[in-house]
N, C-alpha and C positions, 0 to 999 in steps of 0.2 A: 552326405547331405548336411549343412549349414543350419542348425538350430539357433538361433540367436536367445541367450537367456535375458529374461524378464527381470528384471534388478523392481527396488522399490521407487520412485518417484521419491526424491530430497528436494525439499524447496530450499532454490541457491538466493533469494530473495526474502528482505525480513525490511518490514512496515514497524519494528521495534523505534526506529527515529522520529515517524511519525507520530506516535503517542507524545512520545517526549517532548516531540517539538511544538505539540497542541498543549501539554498540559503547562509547559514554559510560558504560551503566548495566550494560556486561558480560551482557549478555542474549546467547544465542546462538539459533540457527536450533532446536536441539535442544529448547532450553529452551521455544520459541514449539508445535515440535510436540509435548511432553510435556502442554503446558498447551490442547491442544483446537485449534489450528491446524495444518489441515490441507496435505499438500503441495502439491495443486491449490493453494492460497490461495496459499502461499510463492511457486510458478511465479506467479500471479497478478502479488506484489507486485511480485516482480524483473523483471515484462516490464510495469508500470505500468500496470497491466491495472486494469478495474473493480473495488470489494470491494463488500460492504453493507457499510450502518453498525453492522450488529448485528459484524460483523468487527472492524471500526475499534474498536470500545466492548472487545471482548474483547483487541485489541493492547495497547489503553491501560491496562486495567485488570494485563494481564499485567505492562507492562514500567514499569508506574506515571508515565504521561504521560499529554498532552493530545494531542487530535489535531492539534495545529499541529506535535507534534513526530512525527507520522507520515506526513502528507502535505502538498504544498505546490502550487499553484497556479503552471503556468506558460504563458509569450505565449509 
């Protein structure tokens, strides 16, 4: 019989761009939730947690970036 093991959950995903790319453009936390992002989301980002992309579109458009400069891909 087929036991499949239990490994830990690794976030291949890091929102490390997105600080930098807010603290570059002066964008603050306030300013992300005056503009339609929500605190669930913010907890979200800061624990590299899942978004949609309908999220991703509203960060970029807010802080006037691309998504390379909100999230980054890691091994």
């Amino acid at each position: 019989m087929f036991h499949p093991t239990i490994e830990a959950v690794i976030p291949i995903i890091s929102y490390a761009p997105l600080w930098k790319t807010m603290k570059e453009r002066n964008v603050t936390q306030y300013q992300l939730l005056k503009s339609g992002i929500d605190n669930k989301t913010l907890d979200s980002l800061k624990k590299n947690k899942n978004i949609t992309l309908l999220t991703l579109e509203k960060l970029c458009r807010i802080i006037g970036c691309t998504p390379n400069d909100v999230v980054e891909f890691i091994e």
